[in-house]
N, C-alpha and C positions, 0 to 999 in steps of 0.2 A: 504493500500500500504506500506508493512513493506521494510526491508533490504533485507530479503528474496526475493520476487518480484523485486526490485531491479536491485540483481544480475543476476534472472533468465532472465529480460526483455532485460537487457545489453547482455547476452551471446546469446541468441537469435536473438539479431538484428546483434551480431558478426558473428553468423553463416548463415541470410540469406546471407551476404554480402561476406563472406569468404568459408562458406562449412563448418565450424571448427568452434568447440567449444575450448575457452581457458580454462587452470585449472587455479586456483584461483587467482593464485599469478599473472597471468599475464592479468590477467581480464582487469584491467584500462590502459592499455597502447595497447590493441586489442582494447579497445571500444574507444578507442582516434582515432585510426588509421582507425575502419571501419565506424565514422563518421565523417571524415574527403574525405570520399571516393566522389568523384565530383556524382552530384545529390541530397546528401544528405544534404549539406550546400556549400558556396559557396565559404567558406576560411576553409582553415587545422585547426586543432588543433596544438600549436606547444608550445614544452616544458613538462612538468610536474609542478602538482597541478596546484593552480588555479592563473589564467596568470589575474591580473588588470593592466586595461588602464582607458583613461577618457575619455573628449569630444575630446579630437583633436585624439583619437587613430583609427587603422582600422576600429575596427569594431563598431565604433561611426560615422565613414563618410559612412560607409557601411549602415548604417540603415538609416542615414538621406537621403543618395540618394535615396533610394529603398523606404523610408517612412514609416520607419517599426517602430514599438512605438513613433509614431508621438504626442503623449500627454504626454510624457515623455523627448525627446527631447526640445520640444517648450520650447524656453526663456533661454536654458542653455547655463550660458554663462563660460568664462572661467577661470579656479582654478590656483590659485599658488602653490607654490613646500610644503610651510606648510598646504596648507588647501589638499592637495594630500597625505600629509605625515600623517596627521591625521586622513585621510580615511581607507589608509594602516592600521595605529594600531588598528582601531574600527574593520576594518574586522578581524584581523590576532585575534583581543580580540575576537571576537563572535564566530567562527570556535574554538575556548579556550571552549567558554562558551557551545558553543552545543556538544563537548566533553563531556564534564562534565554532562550535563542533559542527554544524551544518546546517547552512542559510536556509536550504529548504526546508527541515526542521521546522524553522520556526516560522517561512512562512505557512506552513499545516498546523502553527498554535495559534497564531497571529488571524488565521481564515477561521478555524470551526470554533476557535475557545474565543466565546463571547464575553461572562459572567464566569466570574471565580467566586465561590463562597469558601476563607479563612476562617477557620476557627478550631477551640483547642477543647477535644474528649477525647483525649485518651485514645482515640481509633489507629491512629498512626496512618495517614492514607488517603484515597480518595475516591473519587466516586463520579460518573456520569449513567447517563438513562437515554435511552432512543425516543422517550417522549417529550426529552427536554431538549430540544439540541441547543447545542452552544455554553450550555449550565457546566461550569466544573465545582464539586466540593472536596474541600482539602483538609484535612486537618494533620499540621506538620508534626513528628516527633518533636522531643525537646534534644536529640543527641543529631538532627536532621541538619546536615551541611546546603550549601548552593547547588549541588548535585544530585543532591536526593530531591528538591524542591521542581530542577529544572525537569528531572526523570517522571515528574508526578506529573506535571502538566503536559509530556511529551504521551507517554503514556494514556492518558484519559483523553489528550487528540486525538489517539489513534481509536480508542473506541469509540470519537465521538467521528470520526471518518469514516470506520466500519459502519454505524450507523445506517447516516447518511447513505453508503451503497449500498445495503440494503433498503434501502426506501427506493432508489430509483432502478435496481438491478435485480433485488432479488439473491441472498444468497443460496436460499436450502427452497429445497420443493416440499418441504413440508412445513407447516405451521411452527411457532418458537414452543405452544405447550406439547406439543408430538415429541419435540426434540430432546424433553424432561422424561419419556419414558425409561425402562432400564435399556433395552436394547437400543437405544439411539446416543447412548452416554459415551463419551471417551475420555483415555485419561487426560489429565491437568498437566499442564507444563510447568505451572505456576506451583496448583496444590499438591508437589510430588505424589502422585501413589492413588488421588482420590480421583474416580469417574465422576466427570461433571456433564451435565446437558453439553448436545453436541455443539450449539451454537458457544456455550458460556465457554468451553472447553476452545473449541477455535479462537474466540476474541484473546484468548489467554497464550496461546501459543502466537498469536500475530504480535501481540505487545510485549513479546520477550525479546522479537528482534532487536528495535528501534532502542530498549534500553540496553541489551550488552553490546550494542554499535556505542551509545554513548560512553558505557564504563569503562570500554578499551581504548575510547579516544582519551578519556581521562586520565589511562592508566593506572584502572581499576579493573581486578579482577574479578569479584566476590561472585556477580549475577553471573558470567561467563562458566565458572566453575559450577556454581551450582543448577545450572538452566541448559547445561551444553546437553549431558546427556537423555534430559526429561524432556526436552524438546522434540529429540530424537523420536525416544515413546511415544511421545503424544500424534505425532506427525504420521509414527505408523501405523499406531490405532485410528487418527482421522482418516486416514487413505482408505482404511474398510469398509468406511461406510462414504465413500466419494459419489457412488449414485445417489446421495441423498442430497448434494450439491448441487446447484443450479449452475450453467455454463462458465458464469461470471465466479461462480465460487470455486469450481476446479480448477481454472486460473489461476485464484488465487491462496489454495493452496496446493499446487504448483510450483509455484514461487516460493512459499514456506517451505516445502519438505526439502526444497534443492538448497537451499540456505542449513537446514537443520543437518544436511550430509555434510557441507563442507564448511560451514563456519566461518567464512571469506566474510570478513569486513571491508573489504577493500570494493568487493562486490554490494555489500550493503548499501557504500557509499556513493555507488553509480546507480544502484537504484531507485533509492533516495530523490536523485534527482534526474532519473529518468525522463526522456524526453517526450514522450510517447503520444501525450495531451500535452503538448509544448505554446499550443495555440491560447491557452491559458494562464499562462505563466508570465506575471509582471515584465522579467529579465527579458524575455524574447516577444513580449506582445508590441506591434509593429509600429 
């Protein structure tokens, strides 16, 4: 799921909702506005780049009512103006940092992460939903560097890009609660050793790339070691059930299982910014 896909999945979800396609330059401010469109979330996008709040903001009372990242919420209580102002600098440093490790990166944070919800229970982590798009909730560890913060928001773009292509593509021929039966479950990349729903278990194997592409630029090993060989697993239990995939989803995992044999960051980093939906892309729009 490079930059490429992306762009292409954002301007396709602008054109079921509008008829029209944007050119480049006005990509992010069409895909603010066509998922902001009532049915598709249930509050606007409002402003440009990325709008943080905390526990007392909207869409922090918005989730708690509705009960949405209910393991996330639980126990958060509430921040003051320095432990807010320090949130701000870690993010504003990490969105720094995944520049730096790879521009396209962050324009895939910078397109789907709309709204960042900060705040501190204890969850370690964060969270996005295909009914919210653009919505990130975080709540950092207290032992959490610039790299774990940038890893979180990299991460929950990529689920919040996954998303998105399934809205306009389609990934599984069957329904997401089909996917919760036992025989449609494969293992976790993430939760070593535990079968999870096929789709939960995919999102989980795609977001392990993009973070041990960033840990080795880092020159950090921790997620490499411990994700080399579960990824493996996971990749050969998805393939068993690959007729449960739709066109667009054999593709892309495809693309997964070939990354899980050989481990090539170097390959990561061309796909990354693959050209493929180039016609999208700031850098080369005309």
């Amino acid at each position: 799921m490079n930059i490429g896909h992306a762009y292409e999945n954002a301007a396709r979800l602008i054109h079921a909702v509008t008829d029209e396609y944007p050119d480049a330059n006005g990509l992010h401010a069409a895909y603010r506005a066509a998922i902001s469109t009532p049915g598709l979330r249930p509050l606007p996008v409002e402003g440009q780049g990325i709008s943080v709040s905390y526990e007392d903001g909207t869409w922090a009372k918005h989730c708690i009512e509705n009960g949405i990242f209910t393991n996330i919420f639980k126990g958060a209580g509430p921040s003051d103006g320095p432990t807010r102002q320090g949130w701000d600098n870690r993010v504003a440093e990490a969105l720094d940092l995944i520049q730096e490790i790879s521009p396209d990166l962050r324009l895939m944070v910078d397109l789907l992460v709309t709204e960042l919800v900060v705040l501190n229970s204890g969850a370690d982590g964060g969270g996005s939903a295909s009914h919210i798009p653009g919505v990130v909730v975080m709540s950092p560890g207290a032992e959490w560097d610039v790299l774990d913060y940038a890893m979180c928001l990299v991460h929950e773009g990529m689920h919040l890009n996954l998303f998105v292509a399934d809205k306009v593509y389609g990934t599984f021929t069957l329904p997401s609660n089909a996917l919760e039966a036992e025989e449609r479950r494969a293992l976790s990349a993430v939760k070593i050793g535990q079968r999870r729903p096929l789709d939960k278990a995919f999102h989980a194997a795609i977001v392990t790339v993009p973070l041990m592409f960033m840990q080795d630029r880092s020159g950090v090993t921790t997620l490499v070691d411990l994700y080399t060989e579960s990824l493996r697993d996971a990749c050969e239990d998805l393939k068993k059930q690959r007729r449960i995939f739709t066109q667009y989803g054999q593709m892309l995992l495809g693309e997964l299982c070939e990354f899980a044999e050989q481990v090539d960051f170097a390959r990561v980093a061309r796909a990354i910014s693959g050209t493929e939906y180039a016609g999208y892309r700031p850098s080369l729009a005309a």
